[in-house]
ZAMARGU-4260 file (C-alpha; in steps of 0.2 Angstrom, whole numbers, plus 5000, padded with zeros to 4 digits):
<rodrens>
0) 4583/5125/5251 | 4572/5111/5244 | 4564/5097/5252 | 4567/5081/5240 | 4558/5070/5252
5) 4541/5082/5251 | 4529/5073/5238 | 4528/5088/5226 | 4545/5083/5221 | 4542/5065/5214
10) 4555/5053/5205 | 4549/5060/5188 | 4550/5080/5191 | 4567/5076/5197 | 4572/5064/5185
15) 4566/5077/5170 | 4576/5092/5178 | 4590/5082/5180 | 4589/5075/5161 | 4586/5094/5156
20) 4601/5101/5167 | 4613/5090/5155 | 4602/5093/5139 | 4604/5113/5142 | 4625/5110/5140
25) 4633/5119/5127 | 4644/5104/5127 | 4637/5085/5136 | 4645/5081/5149 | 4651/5064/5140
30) 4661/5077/5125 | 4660/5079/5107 | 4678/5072/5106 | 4671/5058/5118 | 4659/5052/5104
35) 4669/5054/5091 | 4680/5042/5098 | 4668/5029/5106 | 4657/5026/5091 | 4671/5017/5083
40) 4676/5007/5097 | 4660/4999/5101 | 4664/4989/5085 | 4681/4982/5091 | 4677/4963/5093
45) 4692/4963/5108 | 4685/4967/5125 | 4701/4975/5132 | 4703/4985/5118 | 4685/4992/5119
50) 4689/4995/5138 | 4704/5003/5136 | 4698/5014/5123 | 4682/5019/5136 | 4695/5022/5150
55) 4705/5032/5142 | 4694/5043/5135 | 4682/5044/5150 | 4697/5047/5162 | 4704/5060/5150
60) 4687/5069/5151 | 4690/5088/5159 | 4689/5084/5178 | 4669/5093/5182 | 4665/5081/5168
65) 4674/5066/5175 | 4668/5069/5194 | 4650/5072/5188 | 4649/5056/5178 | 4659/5044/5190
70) 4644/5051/5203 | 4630/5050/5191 | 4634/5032/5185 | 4636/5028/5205 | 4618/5033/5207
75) 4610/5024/5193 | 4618/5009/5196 | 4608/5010/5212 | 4592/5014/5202 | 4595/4997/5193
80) 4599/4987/5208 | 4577/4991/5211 | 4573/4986/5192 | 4563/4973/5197 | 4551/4988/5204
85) 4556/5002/5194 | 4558/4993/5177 | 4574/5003/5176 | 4587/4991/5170 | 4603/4996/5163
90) 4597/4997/5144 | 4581/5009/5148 | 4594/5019/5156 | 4605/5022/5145 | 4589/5023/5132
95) 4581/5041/5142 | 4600/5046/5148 | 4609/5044/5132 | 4604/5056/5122 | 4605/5069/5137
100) 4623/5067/5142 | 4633/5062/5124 | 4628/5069/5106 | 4638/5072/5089 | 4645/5090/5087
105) 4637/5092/5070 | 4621/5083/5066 | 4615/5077/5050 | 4595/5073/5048 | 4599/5057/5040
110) 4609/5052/5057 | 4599/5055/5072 | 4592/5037/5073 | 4608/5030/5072 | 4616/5042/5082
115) 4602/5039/5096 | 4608/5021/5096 | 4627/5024/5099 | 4621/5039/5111 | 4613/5024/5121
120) 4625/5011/5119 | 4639/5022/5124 | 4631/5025/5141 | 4624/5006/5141 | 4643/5002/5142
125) 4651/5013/5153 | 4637/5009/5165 | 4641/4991/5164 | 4659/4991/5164 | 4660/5006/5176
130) 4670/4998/5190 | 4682/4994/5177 | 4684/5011/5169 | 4683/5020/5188 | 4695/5011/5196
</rodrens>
């Protein structure tokens, strides 16, 4: 049993092992077939299109992956509601969780900069439009 509330465990050692539980995957919790099909439809200009799209993919997510995302976005959408004293607005979060919970299956070298952008605008968007894709 851990005590979270002791000081040895501040917000970065618990922040870092959470980060590193979902980079040790063999597969992100957000799938390969996730990313594969939500790259495209960041580019669709209509907005109910790009939301169907998201929650339909996210809802057909393997349960575990579903139930542990739905929780995770709950709880840092309650880390931006204290942006104003963490700095930790809904782009920085999807900038340090992106990469950690959605990644290509196959990854070229000429790719990971772009990739790290769709990783983080991918997360960017569910966590914004998350009441709409949980509902």
């Amino acid at each position: 049993k851990y005590d979270l509330d002791c000081k040895e465990w501040d917000v970065f050692t618990l922040t870092g092992a959470l980060k590193l539980f979902f980079r040790e995957l063999k597969e992100p919790l957000l799938t390969f077939n996730l990313f594969d099909k939500a790259v495209p439809a960041l580019t669709r200009e209509s907005t109910a299109e790009r939301l169907k799209i998201f929650r339909e993919n996210i809802h057909s997510l393997p349960k575990c992956n579903f139930e542990t995302f739905k929780c995770l976005c709950t709880h840092l959408l309650k880390v931006t509601e204290l942006s104003k004293e963490n700095r930790m607005e809904v782009q920085n979060i999807a900038i340090v969780f992106g990469p950690t919970l959605i990644w290509p299956q196959h990854e070229n070298n000429h790719c990971i900069a772009t990739n790290m952008v769709y990783q983080s605008k991918i997360v960017e968007y569910c966590l914004l439009e998350s009441k709409a894709i949980f509902r």
